[in-house]
C-alpha positions as CSV (number, residue, x, y, z in Angstrom):
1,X,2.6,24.3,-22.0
2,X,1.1,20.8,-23.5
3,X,2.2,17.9,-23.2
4,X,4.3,15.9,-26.3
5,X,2.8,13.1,-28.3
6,X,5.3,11.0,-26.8
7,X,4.3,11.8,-23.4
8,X,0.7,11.9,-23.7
9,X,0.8,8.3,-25.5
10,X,2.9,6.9,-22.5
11,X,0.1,8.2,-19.9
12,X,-2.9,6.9,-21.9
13,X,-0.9,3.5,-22.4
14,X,-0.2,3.7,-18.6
15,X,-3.8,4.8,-17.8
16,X,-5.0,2.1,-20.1
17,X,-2.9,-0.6,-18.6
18,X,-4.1,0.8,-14.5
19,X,-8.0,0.4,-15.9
20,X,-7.3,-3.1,-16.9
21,X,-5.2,-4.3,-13.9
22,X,-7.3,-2.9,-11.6
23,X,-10.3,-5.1,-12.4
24,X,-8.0,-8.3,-11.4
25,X,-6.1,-6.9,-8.9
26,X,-9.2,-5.1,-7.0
27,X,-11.5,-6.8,-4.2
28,X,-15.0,-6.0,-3.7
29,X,-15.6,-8.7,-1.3
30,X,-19.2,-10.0,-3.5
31,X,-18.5,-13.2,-2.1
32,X,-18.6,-12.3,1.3
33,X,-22.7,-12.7,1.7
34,X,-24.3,-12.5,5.5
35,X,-23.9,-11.2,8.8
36,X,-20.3,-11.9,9.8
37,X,-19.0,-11.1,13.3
38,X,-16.1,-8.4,13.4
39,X,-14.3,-8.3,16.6
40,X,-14.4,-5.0,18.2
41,X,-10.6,-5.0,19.3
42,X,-9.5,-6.3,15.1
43,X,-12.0,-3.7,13.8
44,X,-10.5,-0.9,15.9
45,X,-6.9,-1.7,15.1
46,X,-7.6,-2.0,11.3
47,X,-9.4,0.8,11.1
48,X,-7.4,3.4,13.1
49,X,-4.4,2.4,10.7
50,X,-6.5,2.9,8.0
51,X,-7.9,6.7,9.1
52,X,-4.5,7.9,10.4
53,X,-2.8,7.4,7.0
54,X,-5.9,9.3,5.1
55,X,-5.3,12.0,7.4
56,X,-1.9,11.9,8.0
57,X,-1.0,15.5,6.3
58,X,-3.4,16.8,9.3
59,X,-1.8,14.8,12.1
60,X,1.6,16.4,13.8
61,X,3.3,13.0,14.3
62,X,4.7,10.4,12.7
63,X,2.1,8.1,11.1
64,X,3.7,4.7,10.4
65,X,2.5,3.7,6.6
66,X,2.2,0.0,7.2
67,X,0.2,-2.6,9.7
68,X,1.8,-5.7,10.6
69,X,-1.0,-8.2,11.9
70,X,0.4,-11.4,13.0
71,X,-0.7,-14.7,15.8
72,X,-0.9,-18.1,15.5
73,X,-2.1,-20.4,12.1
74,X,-5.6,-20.5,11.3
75,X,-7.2,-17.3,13.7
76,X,-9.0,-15.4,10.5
77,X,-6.1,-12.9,10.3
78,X,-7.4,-12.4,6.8
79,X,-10.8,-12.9,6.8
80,X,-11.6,-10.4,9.4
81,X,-9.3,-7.9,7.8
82,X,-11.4,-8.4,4.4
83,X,-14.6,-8.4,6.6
84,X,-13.5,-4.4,7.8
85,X,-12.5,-3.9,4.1
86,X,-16.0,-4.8,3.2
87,X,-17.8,-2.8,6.3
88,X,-15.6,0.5,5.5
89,X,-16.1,0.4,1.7
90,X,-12.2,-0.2,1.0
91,X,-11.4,-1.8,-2.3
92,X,-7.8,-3.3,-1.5
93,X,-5.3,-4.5,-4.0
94,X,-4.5,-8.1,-2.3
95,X,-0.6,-10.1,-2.9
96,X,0.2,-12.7,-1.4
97,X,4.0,-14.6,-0.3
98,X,4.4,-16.3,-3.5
99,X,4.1,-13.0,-5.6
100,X,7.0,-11.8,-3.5
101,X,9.4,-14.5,-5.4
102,X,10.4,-15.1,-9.3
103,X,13.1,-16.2,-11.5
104,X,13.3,-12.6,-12.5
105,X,15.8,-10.6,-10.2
106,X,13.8,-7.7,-8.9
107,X,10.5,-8.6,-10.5
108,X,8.4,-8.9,-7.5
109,X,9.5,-5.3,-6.4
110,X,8.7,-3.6,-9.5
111,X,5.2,-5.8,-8.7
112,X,4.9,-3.9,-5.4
113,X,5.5,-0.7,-6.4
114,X,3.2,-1.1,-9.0
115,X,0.2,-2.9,-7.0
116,X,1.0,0.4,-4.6
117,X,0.9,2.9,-7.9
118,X,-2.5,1.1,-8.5
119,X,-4.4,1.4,-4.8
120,X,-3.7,5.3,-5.5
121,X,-5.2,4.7,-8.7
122,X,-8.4,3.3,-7.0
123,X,-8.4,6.5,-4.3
124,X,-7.7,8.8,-7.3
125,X,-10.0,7.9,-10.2
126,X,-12.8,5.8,-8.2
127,X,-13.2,7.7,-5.7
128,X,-12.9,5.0,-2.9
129,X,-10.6,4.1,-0.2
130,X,-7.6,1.4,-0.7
131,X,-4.8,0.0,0.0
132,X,-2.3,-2.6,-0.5
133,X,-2.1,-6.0,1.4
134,X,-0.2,-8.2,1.7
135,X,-1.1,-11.8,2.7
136,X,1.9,-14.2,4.9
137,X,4.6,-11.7,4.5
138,X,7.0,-14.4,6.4
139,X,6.1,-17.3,4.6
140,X,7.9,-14.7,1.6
141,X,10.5,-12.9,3.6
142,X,11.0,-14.7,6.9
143,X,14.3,-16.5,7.6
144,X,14.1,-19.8,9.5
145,X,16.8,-21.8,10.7
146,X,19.7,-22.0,8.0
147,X,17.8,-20.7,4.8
148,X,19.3,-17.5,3.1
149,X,18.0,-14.4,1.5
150,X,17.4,-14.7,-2.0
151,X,18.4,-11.0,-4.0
152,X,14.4,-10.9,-4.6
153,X,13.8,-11.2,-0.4
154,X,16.3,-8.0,-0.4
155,X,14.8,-6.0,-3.2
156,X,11.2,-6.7,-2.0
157,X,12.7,-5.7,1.6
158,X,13.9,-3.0,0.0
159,X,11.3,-1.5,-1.7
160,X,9.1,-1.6,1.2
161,X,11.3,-0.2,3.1
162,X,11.9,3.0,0.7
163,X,7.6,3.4,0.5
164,X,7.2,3.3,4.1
165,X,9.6,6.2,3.9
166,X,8.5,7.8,0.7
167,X,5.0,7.0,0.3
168,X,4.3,9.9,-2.3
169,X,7.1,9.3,-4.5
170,X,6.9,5.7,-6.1
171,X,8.6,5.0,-9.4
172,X,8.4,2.0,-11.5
173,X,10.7,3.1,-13.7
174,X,9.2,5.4,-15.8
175,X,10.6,8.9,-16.8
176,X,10.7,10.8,-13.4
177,X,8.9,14.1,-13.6
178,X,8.3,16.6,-10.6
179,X,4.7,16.3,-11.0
180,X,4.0,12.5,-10.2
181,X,3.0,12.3,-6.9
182,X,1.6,9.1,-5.8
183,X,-1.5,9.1,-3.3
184,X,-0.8,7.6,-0.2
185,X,-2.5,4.6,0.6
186,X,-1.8,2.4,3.7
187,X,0.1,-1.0,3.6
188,X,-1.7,-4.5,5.7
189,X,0.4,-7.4,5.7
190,X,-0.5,-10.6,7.4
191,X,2.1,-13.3,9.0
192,X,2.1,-16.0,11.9
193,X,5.8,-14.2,13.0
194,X,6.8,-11.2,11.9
195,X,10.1,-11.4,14.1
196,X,11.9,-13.6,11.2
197,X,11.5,-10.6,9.0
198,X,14.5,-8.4,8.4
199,X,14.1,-6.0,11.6
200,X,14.8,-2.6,9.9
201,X,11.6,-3.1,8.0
202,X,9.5,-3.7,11.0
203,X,11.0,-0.9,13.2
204,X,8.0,0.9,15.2
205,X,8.6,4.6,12.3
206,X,7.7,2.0,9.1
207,X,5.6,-0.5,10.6
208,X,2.7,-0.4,13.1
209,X,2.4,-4.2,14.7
210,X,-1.0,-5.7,15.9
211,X,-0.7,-9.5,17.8
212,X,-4.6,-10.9,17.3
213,X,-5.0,-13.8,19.3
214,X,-9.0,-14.3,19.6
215,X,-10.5,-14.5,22.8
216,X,-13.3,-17.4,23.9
217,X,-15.9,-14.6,23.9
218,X,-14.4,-13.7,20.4
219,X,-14.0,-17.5,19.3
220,X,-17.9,-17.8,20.4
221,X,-19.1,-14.9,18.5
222,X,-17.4,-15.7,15.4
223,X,-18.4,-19.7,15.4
224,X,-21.9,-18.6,16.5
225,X,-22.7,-16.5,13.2
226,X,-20.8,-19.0,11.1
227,X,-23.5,-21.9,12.4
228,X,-26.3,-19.5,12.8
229,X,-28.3,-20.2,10.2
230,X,-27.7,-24.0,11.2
231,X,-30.0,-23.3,14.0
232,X,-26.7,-23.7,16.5
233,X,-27.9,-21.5,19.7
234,X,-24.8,-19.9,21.4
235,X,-24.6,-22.1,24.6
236,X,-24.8,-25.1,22.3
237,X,-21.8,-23.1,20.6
238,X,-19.8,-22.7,23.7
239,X,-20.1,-26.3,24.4
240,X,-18.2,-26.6,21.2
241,X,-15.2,-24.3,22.1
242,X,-14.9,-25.2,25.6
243,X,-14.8,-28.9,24.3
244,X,-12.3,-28.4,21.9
245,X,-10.5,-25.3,23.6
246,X,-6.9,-25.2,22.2
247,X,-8.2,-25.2,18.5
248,X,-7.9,-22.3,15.8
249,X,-10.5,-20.7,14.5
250,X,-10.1,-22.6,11.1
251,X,-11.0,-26.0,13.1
252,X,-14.2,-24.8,13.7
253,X,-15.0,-23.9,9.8
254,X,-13.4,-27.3,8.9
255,X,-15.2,-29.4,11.7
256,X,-19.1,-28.0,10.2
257,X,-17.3,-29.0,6.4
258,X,-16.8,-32.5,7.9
259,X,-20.4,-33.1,8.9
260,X,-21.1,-33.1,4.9
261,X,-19.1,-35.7,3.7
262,X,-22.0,-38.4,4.7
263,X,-24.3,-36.5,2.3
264,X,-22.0,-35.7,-0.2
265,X,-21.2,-39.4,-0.6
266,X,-24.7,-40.2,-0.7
267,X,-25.2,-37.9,-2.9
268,X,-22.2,-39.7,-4.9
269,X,-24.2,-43.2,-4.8
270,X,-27.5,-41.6,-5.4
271,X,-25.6,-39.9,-8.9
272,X,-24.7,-43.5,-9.9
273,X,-21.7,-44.4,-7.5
274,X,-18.1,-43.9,-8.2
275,X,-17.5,-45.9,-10.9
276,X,-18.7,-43.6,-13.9
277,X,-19.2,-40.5,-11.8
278,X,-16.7,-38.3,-13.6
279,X,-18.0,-38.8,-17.4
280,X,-21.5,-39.0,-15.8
281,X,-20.8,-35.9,-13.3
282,X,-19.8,-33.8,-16.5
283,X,-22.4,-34.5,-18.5
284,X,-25.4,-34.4,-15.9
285,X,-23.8,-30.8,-15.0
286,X,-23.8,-29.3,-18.6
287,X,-27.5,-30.9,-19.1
288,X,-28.7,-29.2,-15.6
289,X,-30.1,-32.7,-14.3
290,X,-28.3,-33.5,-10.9
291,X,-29.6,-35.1,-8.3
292,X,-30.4,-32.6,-5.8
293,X,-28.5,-32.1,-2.8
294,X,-29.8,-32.0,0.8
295,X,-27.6,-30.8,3.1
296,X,-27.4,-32.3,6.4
297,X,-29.2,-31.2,9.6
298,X,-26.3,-30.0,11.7
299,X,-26.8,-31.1,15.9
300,X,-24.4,-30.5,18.0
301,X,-23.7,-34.6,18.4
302,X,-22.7,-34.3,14.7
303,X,-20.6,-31.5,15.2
304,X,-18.8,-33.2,18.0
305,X,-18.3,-36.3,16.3
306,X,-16.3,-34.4,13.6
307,X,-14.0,-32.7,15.9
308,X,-13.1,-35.5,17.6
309,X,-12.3,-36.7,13.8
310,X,-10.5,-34.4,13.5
311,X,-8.4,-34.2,16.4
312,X,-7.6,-37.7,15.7
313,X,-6.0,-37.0,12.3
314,X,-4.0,-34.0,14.1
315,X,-2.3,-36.1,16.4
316,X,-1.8,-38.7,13.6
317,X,0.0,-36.0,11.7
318,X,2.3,-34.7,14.9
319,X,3.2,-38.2,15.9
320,X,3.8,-40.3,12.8
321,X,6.8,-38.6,11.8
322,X,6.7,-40.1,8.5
323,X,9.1,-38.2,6.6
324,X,12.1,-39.2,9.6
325,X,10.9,-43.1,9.0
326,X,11.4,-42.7,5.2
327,X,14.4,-40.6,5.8
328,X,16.0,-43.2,8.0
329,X,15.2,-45.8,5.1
330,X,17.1,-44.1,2.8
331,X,20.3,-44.2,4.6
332,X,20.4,-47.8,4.9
């Protein structure tokens, strides 16, 4: 029996509007150029949730739909996610917590049922694996100290809770027919604790949980390849760590950044100094004729000197308590 005019339009329209969303929403990880390290422990985690919900119609058990990754600020929660995307050939639909908010009541859940409709899009008309992540997931749905839930938190709550359950059957509000069945992709979401998220949702049938907290042999491995091409050796890497030893993973990115802020500024002064840099900086750029840069010949003195920089502003930061001075003020 064909299909009406009516309904025929509405599932071009809808395939129409899928083509074009998917080229924003999609990540092929271009950007992601060189040899990155993967630790064997993340890499097995991610993956295994990724296989068992491909194969879940051959598995008999229970196959939880979505991956709760969570530790500590700063460890590369996302980054080595995306680098296991990139090794496995999965083109992921990425959100993050401020999608999961809006002035519209039950906006962002219609979003996530949508961005969910769209990763089976991927599998079904590319070919490819995907899925849907979800980046900070507390910093969106967490509750800390005194703050409420907003009618959005519920909804999104909600709605994750009804795909964990259902992840076939996912509506976003068009005409309902027998015959829709949505591909079932896995769920990721990142966050630093997922205990301030509405328990029901992260019970062990919905949610799969995986703590990542970095070992020093991990630390090294990662840091190594990031200064590799530096002409860092790995002992002169370890010195690094084991000198700054209760740092993140991020410090480590952000300590090498800080060794280029000498050359940028000469840079600056060899451009023609501050003063007229931005109309000169502009027009130089559109003309191709800056100065070329040079960046700067990392050691592992340099290096050091940064992180001590750094650690210096870090303790600036936890001790000033700036905000209680100014607060205090204000009640005089």
């Amino acid at each position: 029996m064909n299909s009406s005019p009516a309904i025929f339009l509405e599932e071009t329209v809808m395939t129409d509007i899928v083509f074009d969303y998917r080229q924003k929403a999609t990540r092929s990880f271009e950007y992601l150029q060189g040899d990155y390290y993967i630790a064997p422990a993340f890499m097995d985690k991610v993956a295994l949730h990724i296989v068992k919900n491909y194969i879940s119609h051959l598995l008999n058990a229970r196959v939880p739909l979505i991956l709760g990754i969570w530790g500590g600020k700063g460890q590369g929660k996302t980054f080595q996610t995306e680098l296991i995307f990139r090794a496995m050939g999965v083109e992921p639909i990425i959100m993050s917590a401020g999608e999961l908010e809006s002035e519209n009541a039950g906006e962002p859940g219609r979003l996530i049922r949508q961005r969910y409709r769209t990763a089976s899009q991927v599998v079904q008309n590319q070919g490819k694996m995907s899925c849907l992540m979800i980046n900070d997931i507390d910093a969106g749905l967490g509750r800390f100290g005194d703050t409420q839930l907003t009618v959005n938190n519920q909804i999104v709550v909600g709605t994750l809770m009804n795909i964990a359950d259902n992840p076939t059957r996912v509506s976003i509000g068009q005409a309902w027919r027998e015959e829709d069945i949505t591909n079932r992709v896995p769920i990721i979401v990142t966050g630093n604790d997922l205990t301030t998220i509405y328990a029901p949702l992260i019970r062990d049938g919905r949610m799969d949980k995986f703590y990542w907290q970095p070992t020093q042999e991990d630390i090294v491995n990662i840091v190594h390849r990031m200064y590799e091409k530096d002409g860092i050796t790995k002992d002169e890497v370890l010195s690094i760590v084991s000198e700054f030893s209760n740092q993140a993973l991020d410090f480590y990115g952000a300590l090498r950044s800080r060794t280029y802020d000498r050359s940028v500024l000469k840079w600056v002064n060899d451009a023609g100094g501050v003063e007229n840099l931005g109309r000169w900086l502009l027009k130089q750029k559109k003309d191709g004729k800056l100065p070329v840069f040079t960046a700067p010949k990392q050691t592992v003195d340099r290096l050091l000197e940064s992180g001590y920089d750094l650690v210096k502003e870090q303790k600036l930061v936890m001790e000033s308590k700036l905000s209680k001075e100014y607060m205090k003020n204000m009640d005089d």
